[in-house]
LODREN-99375 format. One line per field, with one value per residue (C-alpha): residue number from 1; residue in one letter; x, y, z. Coordinates in Angstrom, 2 decimals. Example, Ala and Ser with C-alpha at 12.3 -4.5 7.8 and 13.67 -1.06 7.14 Angstrom:
REM LODREN-99375
vexkol [1,2]
vexfi [A,S]
X [12.30,13.67]
Y [-4.50,-1.06]
Z [7.80,7.14]
This chain:
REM LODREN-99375
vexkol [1,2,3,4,5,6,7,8,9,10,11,12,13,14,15,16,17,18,19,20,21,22,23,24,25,26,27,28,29,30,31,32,33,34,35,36,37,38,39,40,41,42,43,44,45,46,47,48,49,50,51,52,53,54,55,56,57,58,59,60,61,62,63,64,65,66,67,68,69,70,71,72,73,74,75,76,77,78,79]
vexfi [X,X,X,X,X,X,X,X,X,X,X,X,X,X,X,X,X,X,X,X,X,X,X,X,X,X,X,X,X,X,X,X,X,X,X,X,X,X,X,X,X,X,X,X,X,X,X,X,X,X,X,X,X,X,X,X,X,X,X,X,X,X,X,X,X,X,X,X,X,X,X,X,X,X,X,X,X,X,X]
X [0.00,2.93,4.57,1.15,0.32,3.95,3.97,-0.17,0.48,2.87,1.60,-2.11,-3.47,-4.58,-2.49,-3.69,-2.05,-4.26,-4.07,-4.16,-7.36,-8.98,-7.17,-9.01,-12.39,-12.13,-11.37,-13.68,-14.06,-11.89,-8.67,-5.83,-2.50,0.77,3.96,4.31,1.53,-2.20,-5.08,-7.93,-8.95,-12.34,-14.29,-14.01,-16.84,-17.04,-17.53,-15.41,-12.07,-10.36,-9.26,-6.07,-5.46,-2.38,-0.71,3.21,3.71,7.66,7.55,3.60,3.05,-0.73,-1.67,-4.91,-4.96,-7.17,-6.45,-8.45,-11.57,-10.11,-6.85,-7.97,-11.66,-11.49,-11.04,-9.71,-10.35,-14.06,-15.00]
Y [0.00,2.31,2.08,2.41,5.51,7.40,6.85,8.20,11.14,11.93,12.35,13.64,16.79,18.13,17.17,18.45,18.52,16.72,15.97,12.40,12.25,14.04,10.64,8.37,10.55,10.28,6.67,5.65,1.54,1.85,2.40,0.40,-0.76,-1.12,-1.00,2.78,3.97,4.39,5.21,4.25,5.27,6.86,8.62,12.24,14.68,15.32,11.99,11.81,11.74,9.58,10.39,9.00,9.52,8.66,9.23,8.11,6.60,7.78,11.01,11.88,13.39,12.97,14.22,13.43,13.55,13.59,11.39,11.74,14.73,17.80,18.83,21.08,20.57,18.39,19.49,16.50,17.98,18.56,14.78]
Z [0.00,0.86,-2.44,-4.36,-2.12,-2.83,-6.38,-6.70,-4.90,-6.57,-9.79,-8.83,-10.05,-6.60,-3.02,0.25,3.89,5.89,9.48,11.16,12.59,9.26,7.23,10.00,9.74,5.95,5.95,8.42,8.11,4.93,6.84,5.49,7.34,6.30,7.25,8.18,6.33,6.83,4.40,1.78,-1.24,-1.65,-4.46,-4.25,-4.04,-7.17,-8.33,-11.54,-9.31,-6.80,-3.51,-1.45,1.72,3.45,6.79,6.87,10.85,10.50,9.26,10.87,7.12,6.26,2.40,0.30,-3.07,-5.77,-9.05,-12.67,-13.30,-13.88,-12.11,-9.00,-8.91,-6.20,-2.71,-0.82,2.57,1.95,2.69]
C-alpha cells in the first residue's frame, strides 16, 4: 500500500495537507494498514475523481490527493 500511495500522490493533479485524525475521519471503516503507512482510497466529491489519503507513521506526514476529473476541482479535505 505504501509504495502504491507514494507513487499516486505523486503524480495527482490536486495534493492536500491533511491531518491524522482528518485521514481516519475520511477513511472511516476503509482504513488500510501497512507497514508505516495508513489510508484508503475513496471517491471524491465530485464523483469523476479519486481520492487518497495517506498518513506516513515515520515522518507523521498525512496528504490526500485527488487522481483523474479535472486537475484542481477536487477538494480533498471537503469529505
Amino acid at each position: 500500500m505504501c509504495l502504491a500511495l507514494g507513487l499516486a500522490i505523486s503524480s495527482a493533479s490536486a495534493i492536500s495537507n491533511l491531518t491524522e485524525s482528518q485521514v481516519r475521519n475520511v477513511c472511516g471503516k476503509d482504513l488500510k494498514s501497512s507497514p508505516g503507512h495508513f489510508g484508503c482510497t475513496k471517491p471524491c466529491a465530485d464523483k469523476k475523481s479519486t481520492c487518497i489519503y495517506d498518513c506516513s507513521e515515520k515522518t507523521k506526514i498525512c496528504s490526500g490527493a485527488a487522481m483523474g476529473g479535472a486537475a484542481g476541482t477536487s477538494d480533498a479535505t471537503k469529505r
